[in-house]
C-alpha positions as CSV (number, residue, x, y, z in Angstrom):
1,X,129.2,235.9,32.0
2,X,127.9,232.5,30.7
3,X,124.6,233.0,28.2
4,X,123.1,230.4,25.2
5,X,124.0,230.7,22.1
6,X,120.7,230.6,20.4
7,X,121.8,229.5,17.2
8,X,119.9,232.2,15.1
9,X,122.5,233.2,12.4
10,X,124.6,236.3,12.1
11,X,122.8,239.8,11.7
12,X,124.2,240.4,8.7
13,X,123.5,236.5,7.1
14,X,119.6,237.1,8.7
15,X,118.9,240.2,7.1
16,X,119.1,238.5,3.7
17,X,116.3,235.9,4.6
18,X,113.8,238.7,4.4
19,X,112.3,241.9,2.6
20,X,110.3,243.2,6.1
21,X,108.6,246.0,4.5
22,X,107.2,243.7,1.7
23,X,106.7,241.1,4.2
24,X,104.1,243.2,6.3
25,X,102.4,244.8,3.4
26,X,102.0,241.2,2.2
27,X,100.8,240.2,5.6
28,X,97.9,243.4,5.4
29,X,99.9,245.9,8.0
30,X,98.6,249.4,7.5
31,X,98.5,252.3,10.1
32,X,94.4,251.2,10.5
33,X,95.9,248.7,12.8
34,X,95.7,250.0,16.0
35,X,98.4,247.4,18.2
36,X,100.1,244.9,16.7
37,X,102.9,242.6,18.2
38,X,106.5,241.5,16.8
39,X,106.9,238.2,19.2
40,X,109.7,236.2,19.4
41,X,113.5,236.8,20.0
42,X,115.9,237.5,17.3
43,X,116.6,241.2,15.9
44,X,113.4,242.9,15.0
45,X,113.5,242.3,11.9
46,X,110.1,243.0,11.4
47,X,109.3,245.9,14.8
48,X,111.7,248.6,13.6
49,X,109.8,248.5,9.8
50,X,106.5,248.0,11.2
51,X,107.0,251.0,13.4
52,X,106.9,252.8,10.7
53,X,103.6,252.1,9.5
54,X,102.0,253.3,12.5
């Protein structure tokens, strides 16, 4: 099967760019937000968290 390499990092190299929990408390996400979107590709980083706020 032939597929792009995106380029994105490793999971394991990406997940010490960020602090997602820190990140969407500093971005306002509380559970009064009724929908909210995590858009883009890479490996939700930020929609597994963010789940949990809801």
């Amino acid at each position: 099967m032939k597929f792009r390499e995106s380029g994105m990092p490793s999971e394991t190299l990406w997940e010490t760019f960020f602090d997602p929990a820190e990140t969407l408390r500093l971005m306002g996400m509380t559970n009064d937000i009724q929908l909210w979107i995590d858009v883009g590709c890479g490996y939700g980083t930020f929609l597994l968290p963010g789940s949990l706020i809801i």
